[in-house]
MARBAPA-30936 format. One line per field, with one value per residue (C-alpha): y, x, z; residue number from 1. Coordinates in Angstrom, 1 decimal, decimal comma. Example, Ala and Ser with C-alpha at 12.3 -4.5 7.8 and 13.67 -1.06 7.14 Angstrom:
<pts>
yy = c(-4,5 / -1,1);
xx = c(12,3 / 13,7);
zz = c(7,8 / 7,1);
i = c(1 / 2);
</pts>
This chain:
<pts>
yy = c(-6,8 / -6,2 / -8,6 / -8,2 / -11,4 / -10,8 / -14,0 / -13,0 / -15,2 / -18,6 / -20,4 / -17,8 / -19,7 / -22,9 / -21,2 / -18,4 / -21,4 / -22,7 / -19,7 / -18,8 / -21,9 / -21,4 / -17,7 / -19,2 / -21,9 / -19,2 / -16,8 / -19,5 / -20,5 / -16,9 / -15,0 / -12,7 / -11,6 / -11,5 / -10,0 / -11,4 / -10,1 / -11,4 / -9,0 / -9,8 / -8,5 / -9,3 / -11,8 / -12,4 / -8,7 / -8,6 / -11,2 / -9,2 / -5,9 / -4,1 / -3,0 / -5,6 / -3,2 / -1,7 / 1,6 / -0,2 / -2,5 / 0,1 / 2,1 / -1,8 / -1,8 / 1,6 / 0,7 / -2,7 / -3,3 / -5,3 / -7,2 / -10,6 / -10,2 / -13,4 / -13,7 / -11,6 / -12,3 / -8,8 / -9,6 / -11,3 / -8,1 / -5,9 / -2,6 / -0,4 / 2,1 / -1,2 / -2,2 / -4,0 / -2,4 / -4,1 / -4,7 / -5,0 / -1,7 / 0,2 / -0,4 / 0,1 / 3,4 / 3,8 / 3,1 / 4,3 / 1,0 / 2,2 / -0,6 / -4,3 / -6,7 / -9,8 / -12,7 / -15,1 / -18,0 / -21,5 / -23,8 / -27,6 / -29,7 / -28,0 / -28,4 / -24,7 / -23,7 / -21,1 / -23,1 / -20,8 / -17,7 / -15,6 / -12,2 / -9,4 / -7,6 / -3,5 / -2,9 / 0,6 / 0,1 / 3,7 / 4,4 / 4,1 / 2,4 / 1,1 / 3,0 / 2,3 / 4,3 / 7,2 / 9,8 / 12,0 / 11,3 / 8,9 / 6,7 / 7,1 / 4,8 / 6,6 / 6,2 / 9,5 / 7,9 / 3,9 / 3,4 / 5,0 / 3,6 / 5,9 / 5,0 / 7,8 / 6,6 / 8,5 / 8,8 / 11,3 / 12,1 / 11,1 / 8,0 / 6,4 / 8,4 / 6,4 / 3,1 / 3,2 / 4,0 / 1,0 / -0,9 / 0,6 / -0,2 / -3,9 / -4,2 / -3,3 / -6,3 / -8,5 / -9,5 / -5,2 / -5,4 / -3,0 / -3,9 / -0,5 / -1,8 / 0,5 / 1,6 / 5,0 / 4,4 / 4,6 / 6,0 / 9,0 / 11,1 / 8,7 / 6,1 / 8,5 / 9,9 / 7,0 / 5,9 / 9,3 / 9,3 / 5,7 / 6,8 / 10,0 / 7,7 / 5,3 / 8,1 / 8,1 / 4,1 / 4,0 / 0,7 / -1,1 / -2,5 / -0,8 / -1,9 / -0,8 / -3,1 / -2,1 / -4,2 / -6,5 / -8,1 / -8,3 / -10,9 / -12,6 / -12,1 / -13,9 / -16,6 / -17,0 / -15,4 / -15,2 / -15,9 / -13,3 / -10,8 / -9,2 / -6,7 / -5,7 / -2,1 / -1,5 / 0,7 / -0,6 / -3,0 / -4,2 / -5,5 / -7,1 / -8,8 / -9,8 / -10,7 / -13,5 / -14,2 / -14,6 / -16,6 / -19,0 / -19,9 / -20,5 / -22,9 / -22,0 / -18,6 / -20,8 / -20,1 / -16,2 / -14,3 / -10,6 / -7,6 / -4,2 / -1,7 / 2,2 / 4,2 / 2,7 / -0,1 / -3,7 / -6,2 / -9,6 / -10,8 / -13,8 / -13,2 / -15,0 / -14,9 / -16,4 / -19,3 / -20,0 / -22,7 / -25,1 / -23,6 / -25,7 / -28,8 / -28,7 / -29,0 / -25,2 / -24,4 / -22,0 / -21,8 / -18,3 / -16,8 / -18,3 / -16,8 / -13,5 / -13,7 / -14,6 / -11,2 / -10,0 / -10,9 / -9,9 / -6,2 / -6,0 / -7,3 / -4,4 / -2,1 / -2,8 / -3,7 / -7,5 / -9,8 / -12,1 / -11,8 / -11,7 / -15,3 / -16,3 / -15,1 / -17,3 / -20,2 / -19,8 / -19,5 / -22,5 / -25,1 / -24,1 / -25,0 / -27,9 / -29,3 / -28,0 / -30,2 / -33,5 / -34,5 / -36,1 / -33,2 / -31,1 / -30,1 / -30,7 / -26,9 / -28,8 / -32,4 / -33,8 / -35,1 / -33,9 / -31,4 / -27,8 / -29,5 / -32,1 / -29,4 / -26,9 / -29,8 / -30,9 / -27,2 / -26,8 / -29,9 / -28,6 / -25,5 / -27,3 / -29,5 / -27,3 / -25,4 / -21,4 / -21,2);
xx = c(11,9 / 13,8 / 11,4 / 12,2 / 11,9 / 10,9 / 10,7 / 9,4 / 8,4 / 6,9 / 6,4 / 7,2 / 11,0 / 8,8 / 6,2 / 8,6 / 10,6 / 8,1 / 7,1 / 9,7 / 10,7 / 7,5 / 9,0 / 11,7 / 9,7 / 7,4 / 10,9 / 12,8 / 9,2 / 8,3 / 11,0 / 10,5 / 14,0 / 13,2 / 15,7 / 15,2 / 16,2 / 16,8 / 16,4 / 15,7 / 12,9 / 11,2 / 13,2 / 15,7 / 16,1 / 15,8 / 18,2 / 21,0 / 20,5 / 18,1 / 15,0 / 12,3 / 11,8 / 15,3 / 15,1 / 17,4 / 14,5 / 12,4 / 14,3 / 15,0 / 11,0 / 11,3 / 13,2 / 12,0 / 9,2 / 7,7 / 7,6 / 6,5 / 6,3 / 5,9 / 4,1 / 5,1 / 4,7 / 4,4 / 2,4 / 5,8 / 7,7 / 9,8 / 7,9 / 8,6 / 10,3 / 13,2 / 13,0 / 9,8 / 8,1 / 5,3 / 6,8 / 3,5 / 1,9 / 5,2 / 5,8 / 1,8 / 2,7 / 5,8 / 5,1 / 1,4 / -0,4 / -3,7 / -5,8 / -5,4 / -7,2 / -8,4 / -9,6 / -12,0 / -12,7 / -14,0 / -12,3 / -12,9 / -11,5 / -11,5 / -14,6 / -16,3 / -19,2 / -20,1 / -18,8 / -20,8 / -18,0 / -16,1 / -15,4 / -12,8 / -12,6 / -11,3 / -10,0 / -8,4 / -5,0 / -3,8 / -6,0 / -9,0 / -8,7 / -5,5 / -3,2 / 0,1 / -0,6 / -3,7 / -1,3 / 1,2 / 3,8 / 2,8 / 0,2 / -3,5 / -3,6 / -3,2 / -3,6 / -4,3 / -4,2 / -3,2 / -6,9 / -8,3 / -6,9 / -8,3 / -8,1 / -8,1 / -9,9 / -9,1 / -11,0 / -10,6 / -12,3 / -9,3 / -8,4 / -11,7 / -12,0 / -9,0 / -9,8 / -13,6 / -12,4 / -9,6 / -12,6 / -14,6 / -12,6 / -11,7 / -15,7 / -15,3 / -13,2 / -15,4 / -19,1 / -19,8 / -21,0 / -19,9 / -21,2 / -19,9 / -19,6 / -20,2 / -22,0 / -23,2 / -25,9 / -24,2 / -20,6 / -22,6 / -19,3 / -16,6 / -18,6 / -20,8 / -18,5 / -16,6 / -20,2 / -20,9 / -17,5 / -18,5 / -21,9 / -20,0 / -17,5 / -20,4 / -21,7 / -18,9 / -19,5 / -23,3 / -22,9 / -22,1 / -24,9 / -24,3 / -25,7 / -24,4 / -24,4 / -24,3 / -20,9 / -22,6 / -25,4 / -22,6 / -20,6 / -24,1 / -24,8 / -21,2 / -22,4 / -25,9 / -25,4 / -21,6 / -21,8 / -23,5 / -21,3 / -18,6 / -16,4 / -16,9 / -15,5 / -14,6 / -12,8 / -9,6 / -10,5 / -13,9 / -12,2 / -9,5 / -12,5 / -14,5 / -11,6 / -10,5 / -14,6 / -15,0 / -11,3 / -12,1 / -15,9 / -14,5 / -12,0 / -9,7 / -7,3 / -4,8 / -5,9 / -6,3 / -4,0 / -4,0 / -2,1 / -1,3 / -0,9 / -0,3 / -0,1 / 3,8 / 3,9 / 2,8 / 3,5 / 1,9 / 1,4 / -0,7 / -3,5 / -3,0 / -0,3 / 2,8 / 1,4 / 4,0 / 2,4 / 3,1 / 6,4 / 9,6 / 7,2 / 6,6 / 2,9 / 1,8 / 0,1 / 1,2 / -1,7 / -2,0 / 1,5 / 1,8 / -1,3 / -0,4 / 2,3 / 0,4 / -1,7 / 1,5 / 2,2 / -1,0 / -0,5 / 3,1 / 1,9 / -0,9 / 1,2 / 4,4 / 2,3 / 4,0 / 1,5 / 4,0 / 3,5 / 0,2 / 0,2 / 2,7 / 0,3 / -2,7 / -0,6 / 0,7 / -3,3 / -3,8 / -1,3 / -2,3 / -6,0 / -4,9 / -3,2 / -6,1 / -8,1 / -6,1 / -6,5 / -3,5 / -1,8 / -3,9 / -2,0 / -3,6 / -5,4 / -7,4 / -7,3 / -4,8 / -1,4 / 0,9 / 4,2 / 4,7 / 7,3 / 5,1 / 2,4 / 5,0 / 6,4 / 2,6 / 2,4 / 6,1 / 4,9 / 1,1 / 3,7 / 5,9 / 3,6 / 0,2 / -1,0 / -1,5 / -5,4);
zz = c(-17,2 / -13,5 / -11,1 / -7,1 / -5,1 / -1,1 / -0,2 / 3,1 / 6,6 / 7,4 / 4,5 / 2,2 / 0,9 / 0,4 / -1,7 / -3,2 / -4,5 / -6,9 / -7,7 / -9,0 / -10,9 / -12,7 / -13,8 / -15,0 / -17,5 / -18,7 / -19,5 / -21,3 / -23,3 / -24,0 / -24,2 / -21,4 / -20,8 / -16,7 / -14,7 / -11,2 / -7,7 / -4,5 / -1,5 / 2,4 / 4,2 / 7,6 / 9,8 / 7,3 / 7,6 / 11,2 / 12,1 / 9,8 / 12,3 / 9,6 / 9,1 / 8,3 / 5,4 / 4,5 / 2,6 / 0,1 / -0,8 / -1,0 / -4,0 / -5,1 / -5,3 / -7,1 / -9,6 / -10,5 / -13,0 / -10,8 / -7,2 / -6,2 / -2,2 / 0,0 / 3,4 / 6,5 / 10,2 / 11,4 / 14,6 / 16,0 / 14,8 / 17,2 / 17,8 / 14,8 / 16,6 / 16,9 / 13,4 / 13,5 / 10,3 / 8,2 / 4,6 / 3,3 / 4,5 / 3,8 / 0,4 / -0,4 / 1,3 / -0,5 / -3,6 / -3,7 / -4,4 / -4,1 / -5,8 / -4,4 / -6,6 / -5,0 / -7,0 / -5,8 / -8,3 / -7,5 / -9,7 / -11,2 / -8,6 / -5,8 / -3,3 / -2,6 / -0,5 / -3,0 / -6,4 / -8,9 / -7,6 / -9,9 / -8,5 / -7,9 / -4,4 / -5,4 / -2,2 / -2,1 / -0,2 / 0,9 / 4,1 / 5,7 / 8,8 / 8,3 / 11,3 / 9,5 / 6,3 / 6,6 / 8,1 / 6,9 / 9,6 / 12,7 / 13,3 / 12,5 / 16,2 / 19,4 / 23,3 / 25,3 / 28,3 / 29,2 / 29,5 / 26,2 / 22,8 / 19,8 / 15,8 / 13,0 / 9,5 / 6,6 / 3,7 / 0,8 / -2,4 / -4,5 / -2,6 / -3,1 / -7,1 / -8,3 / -6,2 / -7,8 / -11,4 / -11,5 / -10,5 / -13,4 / -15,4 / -14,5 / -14,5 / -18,7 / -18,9 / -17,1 / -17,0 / -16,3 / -13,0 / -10,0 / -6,3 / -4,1 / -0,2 / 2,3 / 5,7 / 4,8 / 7,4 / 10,6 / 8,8 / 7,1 / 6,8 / 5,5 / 4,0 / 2,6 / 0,7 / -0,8 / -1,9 / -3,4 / -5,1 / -6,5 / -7,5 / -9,6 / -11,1 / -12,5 / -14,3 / -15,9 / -17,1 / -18,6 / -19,7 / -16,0 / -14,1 / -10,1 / -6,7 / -3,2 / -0,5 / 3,1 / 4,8 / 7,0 / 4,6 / 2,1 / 4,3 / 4,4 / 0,2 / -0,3 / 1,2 / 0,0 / -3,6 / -4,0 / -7,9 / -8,6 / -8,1 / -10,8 / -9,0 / -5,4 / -4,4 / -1,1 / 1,5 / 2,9 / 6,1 / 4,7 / 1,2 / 3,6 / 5,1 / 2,6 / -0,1 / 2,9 / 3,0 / -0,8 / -0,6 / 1,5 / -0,1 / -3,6 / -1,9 / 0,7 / 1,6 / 0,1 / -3,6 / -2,7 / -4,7 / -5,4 / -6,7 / -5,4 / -8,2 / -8,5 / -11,7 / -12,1 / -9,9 / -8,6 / -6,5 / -6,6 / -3,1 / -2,0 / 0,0 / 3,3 / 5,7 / 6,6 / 8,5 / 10,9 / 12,8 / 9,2 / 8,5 / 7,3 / 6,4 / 3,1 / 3,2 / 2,5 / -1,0 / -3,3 / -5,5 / -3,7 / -5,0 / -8,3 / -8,8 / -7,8 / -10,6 / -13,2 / -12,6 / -12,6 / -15,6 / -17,0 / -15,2 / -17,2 / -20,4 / -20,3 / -19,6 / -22,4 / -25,0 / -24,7 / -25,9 / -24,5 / -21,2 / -21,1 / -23,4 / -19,9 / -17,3 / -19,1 / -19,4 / -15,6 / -14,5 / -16,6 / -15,5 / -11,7 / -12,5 / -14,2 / -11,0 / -8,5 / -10,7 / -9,8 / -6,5 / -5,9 / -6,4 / -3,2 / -0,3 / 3,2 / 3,2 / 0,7 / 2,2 / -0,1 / 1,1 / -1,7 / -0,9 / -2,0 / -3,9 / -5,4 / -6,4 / -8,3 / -10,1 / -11,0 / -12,0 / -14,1 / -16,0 / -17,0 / -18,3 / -20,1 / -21,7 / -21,7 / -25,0 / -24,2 / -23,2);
i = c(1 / 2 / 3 / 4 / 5 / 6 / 7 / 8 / 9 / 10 / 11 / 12 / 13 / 14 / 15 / 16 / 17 / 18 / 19 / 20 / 21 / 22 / 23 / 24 / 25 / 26 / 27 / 28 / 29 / 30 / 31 / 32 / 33 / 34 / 35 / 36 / 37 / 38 / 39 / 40 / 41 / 42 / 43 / 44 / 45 / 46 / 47 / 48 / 49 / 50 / 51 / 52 / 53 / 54 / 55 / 56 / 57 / 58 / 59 / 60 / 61 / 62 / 63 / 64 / 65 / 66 / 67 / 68 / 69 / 70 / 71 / 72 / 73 / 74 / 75 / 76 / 77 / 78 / 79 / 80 / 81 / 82 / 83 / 84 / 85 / 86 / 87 / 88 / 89 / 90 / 91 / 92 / 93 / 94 / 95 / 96 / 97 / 98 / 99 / 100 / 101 / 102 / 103 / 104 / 105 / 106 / 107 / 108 / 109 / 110 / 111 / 112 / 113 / 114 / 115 / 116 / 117 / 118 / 119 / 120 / 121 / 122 / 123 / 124 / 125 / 126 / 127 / 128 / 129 / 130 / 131 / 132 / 133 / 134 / 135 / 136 / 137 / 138 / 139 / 140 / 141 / 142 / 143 / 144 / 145 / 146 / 147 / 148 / 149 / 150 / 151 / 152 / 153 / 154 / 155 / 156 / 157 / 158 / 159 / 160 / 161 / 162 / 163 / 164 / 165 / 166 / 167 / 168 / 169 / 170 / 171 / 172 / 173 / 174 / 175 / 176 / 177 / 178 / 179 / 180 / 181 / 182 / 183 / 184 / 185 / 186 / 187 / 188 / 189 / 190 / 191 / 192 / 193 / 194 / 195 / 196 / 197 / 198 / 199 / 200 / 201 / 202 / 203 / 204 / 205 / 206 / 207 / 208 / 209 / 210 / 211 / 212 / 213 / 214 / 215 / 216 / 217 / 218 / 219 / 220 / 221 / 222 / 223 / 224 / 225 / 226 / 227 / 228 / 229 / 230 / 231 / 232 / 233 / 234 / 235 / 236 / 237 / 238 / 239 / 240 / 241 / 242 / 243 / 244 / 245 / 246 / 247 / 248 / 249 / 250 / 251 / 252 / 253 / 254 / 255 / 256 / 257 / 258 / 259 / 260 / 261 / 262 / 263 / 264 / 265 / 266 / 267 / 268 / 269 / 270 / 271 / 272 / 273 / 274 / 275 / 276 / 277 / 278 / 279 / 280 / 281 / 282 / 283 / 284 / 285 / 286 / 287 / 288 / 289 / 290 / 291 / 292 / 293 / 294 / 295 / 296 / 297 / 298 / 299 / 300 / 301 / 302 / 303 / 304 / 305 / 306 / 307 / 308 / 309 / 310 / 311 / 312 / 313 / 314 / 315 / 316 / 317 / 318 / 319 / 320 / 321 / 322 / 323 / 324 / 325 / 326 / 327 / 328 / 329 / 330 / 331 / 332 / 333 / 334 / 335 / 336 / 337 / 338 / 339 / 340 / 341 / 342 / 343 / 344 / 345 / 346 / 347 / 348 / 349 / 350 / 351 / 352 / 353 / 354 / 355 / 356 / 357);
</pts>
């Protein structure tokens, strides 16, 4: 299995780097015959006269079996007309990652304001009102005039089909529940119909309980009910919103991880950003990323048959709850004092040593 590291901005070489330490334990004790490549993106990128996103990265990306992306500053970028493109949105453009899966789990150890939570933000990933990636060519984001600053949303009967049925179908895994976002009432065109294309697609699953929640009392439900909800389907912006919501009630943005998928790709990707302001300290968790790789694991496993790598991605989720539990091994998002460094060798050892849950 080909794997493409983009290690990414900010904190992303000091979270990237345990991260991928763990990848190698779990190829060595599984046999996963990992391939893995290093390519720059964002500054890294920048600084060398490129692209933030090179088109070489991008066929890389093609070509790979999978991706594990780090954090990216694009508010400091350049314009993109000087190079200043976001790596995130492009490849999700590029390589069609329609569904982004974001976990939200509160986990033994780890103080929560909501610690009953177990749920899965289905945030489609292709449009919306995401400027960067609803058009054909351009931006969905225009000025007519210097005074008068006008946004496109786009969104289409397949786009929100293919979102609601990998969210379907992630329901028949779990505990069968579907909550379908929205805010038909004031949106009647565009959310209407990805809440009557939801609403088809759940005719389609008889045996998954369904509710729809309007936006704005769902960001008040997360809070006051947030473990009772399964998997949460959503248009682009409000599953960005809520996944960060849901993230940071079960424990912190810090343990957010997610993957973007298409029909023949994924990329793990943490949830949060680059955090620039705790950069070069050593102090940033990266719960959030290994995470992200152990669904990527799980995702490949899936989708070769390997048993392997899904046995890998359980163990990976496994020796990361293991360390959340101790508290000497929390980082200061969670008001320990331990390292990065100190927490991935907390987590290599709970590999090592840890029995396959």
């Amino acid at each position: 299995m080909k794997l493409l590291v983009l290690t990414g901005d900010g904190i992303g070489p000091e979270i990237m780097a345990p991260t991928v330490a763990a990848l190698e334990v779990l190829d060595r004790r599984f046999g996963l015959e990992l391939d893995l490549e290093d390519r720059d993106i964002g500054f890294a990128a920048l600084d060398k006269g490129d692209s933030a996103l090179p088109e070489a990265v991008i066929e890389a990306a093609r070509a790979s079996d999978g991706v594990i992306l780090g954090p990216v500053d694009t508010f400091s970028y350049p314009p993109a007309e000087e190079g200043g493109v976001n790596p995130s949105g492009g490849l999700r453009k590029a390589l069609d990652l329609y569904a982004n899966m974001r976990p939200s789990r509160s986990r033994p150890g780890v103080p929560s304001v909501v610690p009953g939570m177990d749920l899965v933000v289905a945030r489609e990933n292709t449009e919306g009102f995401y400027a960067d990636r609803n058009m054909f060519q351009g931006s969905g984001e225009f000025m007519p005039s210097e005074d008068i600053a006008l946004s496109v949303r786009k969104i289409s009967r397949a786009g929100s089909d293919r979102i609601a049925r990998a969210a379907f179908d992630l329901a028949m895994r779990r505990r069968r529940k579907v909550t379908i976002v929205h805010k038909a009432n004031v949106l009647k065109m565009t959310d209407g119909l990805f809440l009557s294309v939801a609403r088809d697609v759940a005719a389609d699953y008889p045996g998954i309980e369904v509710e729809d929640i309007i936006v704005d009392a769902m960001t008040a439900h997360l809070i006051r009910r947030g473990g009772d909800f399964d998997v949460v389907l959503t248009s682009n912006m409000y599953g960005d919103i809520l996944s960060d919501e849901a993230a940071e009630l079960s424990g912190g943005l810090g343990l957010g991880p997610s993957i973007n998928t298409s029909d023949d790709h994924g990329i793990a990707q943490a949830a949060h950003g680059s955090a620039p302001d705790i950069a070069g300290r050593g102090i940033a968790n990266p719960t959030a990323l290994m995470l992200s790789v152990a669904m990527l694991l799980d995702w490949l496993g899936a989708r070769s048959g390997r048993e392997e790598f899904t046995e890998a991605s359980r163990l990976l989720d496994a020796a990361v709850e293991a360390t959340l539990a101790d508290s000497a091994c929390h980082t200061g998002d969670l008001g320990g004092k331990a390292t990065t460094r100190e927490f991935g060798e907390a987590a290599l050892c709970a590999i090592e040593t840890g029995e396959h849950p």
